[in-house]
N, C-alpha and C positions, 0 to 999 in steps of 0.2 A: 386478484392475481396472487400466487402461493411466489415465496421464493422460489429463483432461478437458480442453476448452478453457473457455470460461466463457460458452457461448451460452445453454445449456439454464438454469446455473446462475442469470444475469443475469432470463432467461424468468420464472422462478420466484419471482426475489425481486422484481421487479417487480410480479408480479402480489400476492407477499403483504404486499409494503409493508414489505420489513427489505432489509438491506444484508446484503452477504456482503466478513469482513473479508480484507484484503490485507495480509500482513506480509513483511515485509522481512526476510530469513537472508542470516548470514555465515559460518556454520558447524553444526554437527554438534547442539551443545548446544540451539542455537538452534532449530531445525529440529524436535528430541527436545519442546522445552517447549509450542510452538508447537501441535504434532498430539495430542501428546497432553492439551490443553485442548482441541481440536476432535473429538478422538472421544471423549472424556467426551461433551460437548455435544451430540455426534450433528448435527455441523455441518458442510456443506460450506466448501470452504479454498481461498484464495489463495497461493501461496507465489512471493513475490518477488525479484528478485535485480537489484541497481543495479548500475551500474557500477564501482562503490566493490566489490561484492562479487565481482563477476566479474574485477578485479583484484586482490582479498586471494584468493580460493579456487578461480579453475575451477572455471567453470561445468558443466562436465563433472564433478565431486566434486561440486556442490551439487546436480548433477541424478540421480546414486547414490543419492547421501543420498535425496533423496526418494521414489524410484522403490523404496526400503527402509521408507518409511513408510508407500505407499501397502500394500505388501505384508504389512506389520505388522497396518495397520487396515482397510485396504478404503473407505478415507473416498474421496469424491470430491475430488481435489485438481487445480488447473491451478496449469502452473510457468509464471510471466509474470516475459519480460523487462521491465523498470522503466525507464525514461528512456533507450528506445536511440535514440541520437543519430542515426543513420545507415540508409540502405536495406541496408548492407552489413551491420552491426551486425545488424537486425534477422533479416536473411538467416542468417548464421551461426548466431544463438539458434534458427531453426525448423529447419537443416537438423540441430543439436544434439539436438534432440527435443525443444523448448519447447513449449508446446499452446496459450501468448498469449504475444504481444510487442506493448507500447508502443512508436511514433514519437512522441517528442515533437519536433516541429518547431514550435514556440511560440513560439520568440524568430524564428522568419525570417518573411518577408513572407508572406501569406495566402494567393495563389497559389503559393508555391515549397511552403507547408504542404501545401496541396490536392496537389500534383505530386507528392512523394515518398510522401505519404501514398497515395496511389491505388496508387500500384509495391508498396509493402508489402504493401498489402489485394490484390491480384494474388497476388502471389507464395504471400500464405500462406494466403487460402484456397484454393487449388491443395492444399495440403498439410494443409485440415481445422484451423488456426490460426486463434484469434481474432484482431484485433487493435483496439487501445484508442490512439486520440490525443488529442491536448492545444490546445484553442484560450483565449486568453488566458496572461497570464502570473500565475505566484505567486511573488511575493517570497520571500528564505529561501535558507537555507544547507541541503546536502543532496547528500553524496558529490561530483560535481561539478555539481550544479545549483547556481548559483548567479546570484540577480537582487535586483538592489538595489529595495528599496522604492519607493523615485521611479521605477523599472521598471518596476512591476508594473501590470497590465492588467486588469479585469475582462471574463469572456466577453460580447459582443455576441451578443444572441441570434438574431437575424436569421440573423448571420453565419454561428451553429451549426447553423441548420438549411440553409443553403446547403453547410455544409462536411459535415456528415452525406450527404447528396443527392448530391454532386458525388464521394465517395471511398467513399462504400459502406463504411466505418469501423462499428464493431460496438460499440463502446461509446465515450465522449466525455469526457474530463476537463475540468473547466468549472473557470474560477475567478471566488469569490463571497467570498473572504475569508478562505481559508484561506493558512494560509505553511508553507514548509519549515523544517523545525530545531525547537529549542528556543525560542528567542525570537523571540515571532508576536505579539504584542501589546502598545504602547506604553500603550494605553488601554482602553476595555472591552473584549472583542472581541464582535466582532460581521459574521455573516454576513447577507448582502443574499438575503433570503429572496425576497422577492418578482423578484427577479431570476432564482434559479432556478426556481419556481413558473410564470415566462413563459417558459423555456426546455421545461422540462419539459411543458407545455402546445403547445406549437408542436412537439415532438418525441412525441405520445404513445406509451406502450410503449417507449420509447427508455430504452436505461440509460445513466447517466449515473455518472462519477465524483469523489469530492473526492477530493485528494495533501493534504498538509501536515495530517493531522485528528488528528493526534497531542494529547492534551489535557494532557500533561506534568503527571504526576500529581505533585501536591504531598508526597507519602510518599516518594516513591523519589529526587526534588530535597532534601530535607528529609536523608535516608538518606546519599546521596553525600556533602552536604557536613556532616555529621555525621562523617564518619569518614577527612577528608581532602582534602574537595571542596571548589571554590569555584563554585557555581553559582550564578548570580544567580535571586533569584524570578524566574521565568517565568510569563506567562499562557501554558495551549495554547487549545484550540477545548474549549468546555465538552461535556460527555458530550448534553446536556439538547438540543444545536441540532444533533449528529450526528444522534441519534435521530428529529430531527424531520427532517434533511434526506433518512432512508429510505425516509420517508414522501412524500416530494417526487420520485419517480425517481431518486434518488442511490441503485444496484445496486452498488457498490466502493467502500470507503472504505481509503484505503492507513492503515496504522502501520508507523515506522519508529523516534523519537525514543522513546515511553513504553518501547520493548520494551530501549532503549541505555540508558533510565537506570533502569531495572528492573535489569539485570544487572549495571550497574557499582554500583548502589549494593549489591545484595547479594555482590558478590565483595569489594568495599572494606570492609562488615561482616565479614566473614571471617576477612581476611587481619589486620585491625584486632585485631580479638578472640584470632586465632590468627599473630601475627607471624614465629612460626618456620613453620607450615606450609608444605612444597614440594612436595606431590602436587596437580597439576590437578585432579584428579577431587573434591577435598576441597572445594574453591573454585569451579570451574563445575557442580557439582550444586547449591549454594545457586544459583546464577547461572541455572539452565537453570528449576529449582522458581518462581523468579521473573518465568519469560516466564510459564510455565504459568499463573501466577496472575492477571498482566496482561490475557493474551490468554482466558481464561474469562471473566476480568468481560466485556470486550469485545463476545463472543459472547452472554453471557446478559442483561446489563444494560443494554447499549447498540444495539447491533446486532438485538437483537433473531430470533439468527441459531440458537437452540438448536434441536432437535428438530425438522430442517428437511430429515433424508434419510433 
C-alpha cells in the first residue's frame, strides 16, 4: 500500500465521530513505537514531521522510514508536513512524496493567508496532496512555532467558513483553547466548545483540526523529574474534552509534547537505574516501548480510533 493523503481517512472519521491521531517523529524509534500501537489497534495514522524534524533528520530518511512501515504493516498511513511556513516549503515536501502538507500562514493578514494558501491547494492537488491550514492563532512553544499568549487569537467562525470557500483547503486547524508545548495552562483549561460546535455547524462535513492537544500526562512529567528532571506541573488539554471535541468535527488531533516526555522520561529511567550503560538500543527500546504505550492509549481511549480499517 503507497501512502495516503487524509481525504478518505478525514471522510470516515467524520462521519463516525472519532478523530484519527497525528504524531509528530524525529527519528526511527519514534516512528517503530508509533505504528506499531496503530497496527495493534487496527487504526489508520498520521505521521508528522515539523520543522524541528526536518532539520534534526531529512525528510527524505523520515520518509524511508515510513514507506518501511507501511510495508511492514500495510496500515493506511499519510506523511503530513506540520507547520510549513512557506509555498516553497510546502512545494518541496509534495514533490518529496509527502501525501499532506500543512500551510500555516496564521500569524499573516487574512487575505495574504487566503493567497498563499490557495497556490498550495493548487499546486498539490495537481499531485493528489491533501492540504490542511491554520486560521487563528495558538499560543505555545513548538519547534519554531512560537506565539506569546497576549498573541493568541481564537478562530472567527464566519471568517473560517469564508477561508474554507475562498482556498478550496481540505481540512482547517481552528483555535479554541488549545497551546503548543508543555505549558498550556495557567488556570483550569478549558476549550470554547460552543465555538467550535458553530464553526462545525457553518462547515458541515468539514474536518476540522486541533494542534497543541497534547494532555501532558502526569506519569511521564512525574518520571522525568524523578530521575533528573526539572519539569514544572504542567496542565495539558484533558483526555475527557479531546474526546468530546471528535465528536464536534474535530478529524486530526496533533500529539507531539506527551510522545517527548514519554521517551525522555523512560530513557532518564534507564540510564538512572543503569549509569554505566553505553549501547543505544538498551535505552531507546525502553524509549520507543514508551511511545507505543502513549500513542495506544490515545488511539483506544481517547480518540476513539481502534478497529477503524
Amino acid at each position: 500500500m503507497p501512502l495516503v493523503n487524509t481525504a478518505e481517512m478525514f471522510k470516515k472519521a467524520y462521519e463516525g465521530k472519532y478523530a484519527i491521531g497525528a504524531f509528530n517523529v524525529n527519528n526511527m524509534e519514534i516512528i517503530q513505537g508509533i505504528v506499531a500501537a496503530a497496527n495493534e489497534e487496527k487504526s489508520p495514522l498520521i505521521l508528522q514531521v515539523s520543522a524541528g524534524a526536518r532539520k534534526y533528520a531529512n525528510p527524505i530518511y523520515l520518509r524511508k522510514l515510513v514507506e518501511a512501515a507501511i510495508e511492514d504493516t500495510n496500515l493506511p498511513i499519510a506523511l503530513h508536513l506540520d507547520h510549513g511556513e512557506s509555498f516553497e516549503i510546502c512545494k518541496q515536501c509534495i514533490d518529496d512524496g509527502f501525501s499532506s502538507v500543512m500551510f500555516d500562514g496564521s500569524a499573516l493578514p487574512f487575505e495574504e493567508n487566503i493567497r498563499i494558501t490557495r497556490q498550495v491547494v493548487e499546486y498539490a492537488h495537481a499531485k493528489g496532496v491533501s492540504v490542511e491550514a491554520e486560521l487563528g492563532k495558538l499560543a505555545g512553544v513548538e519547534d519554531d512555532v512560537q506565539v506569546k499568549a497576549e498573541d493568541a487569537t481564537y478562530t472567527d467562525p464566519d471568517q473560517a467558513v469564508e477561508f474554507v470557500e475562498r482556498t478550496g483547503v481540505d481540512s482547517l486547524a481552528i483555535a479554541i483553547g488549545t497551546s503548543h508545548g508543555a505549558y498550556k495552562f495557567k488556570g483550569e483549561p478549558k476549550l470554547d466548545f460552543p465555538r467550535l460546535e458553530k464553526i462545525s455547524n457553518l462547515l458541515p462535513g468539514y474536518p476540522l483540526v486541533l494542534h497543541g492537544a497534547s494532555s501532558v500526562l502526569e506519569e511521564y512529567v512525574a518520571m522525568c523529574n524523578a530521575f533528573g528532571g526539572n519539569i514544572p506541573g504542567a496542565k495539558g488539554v484533558p483526555e475527557d474534552m479531546l474526546a468530546q471535541a471528535s465528536k464536534l468535527g474535530v478529524c486530526k488531533i496533533n500529539v507531539d509534547t506527551d510522545l517527548r516526555l514519554a521517551m525522555t522520561a523512560a530513557i532518564r529511567k534507564c540510564l538512572a537505574e543503569n549509569p554505566n550503560e553505553f549501547d543505544p538500543r538498551k535505552y531507546l527500546g525502553p524509549g520507543r516501548d514508551a511511545i507505543k504505550q502513549v500513542v495506544q492509549h490515545k488511539i483506544k481511549n481517547v480518540f476513539n480510533c481502534s478497529n477503524r480499517i
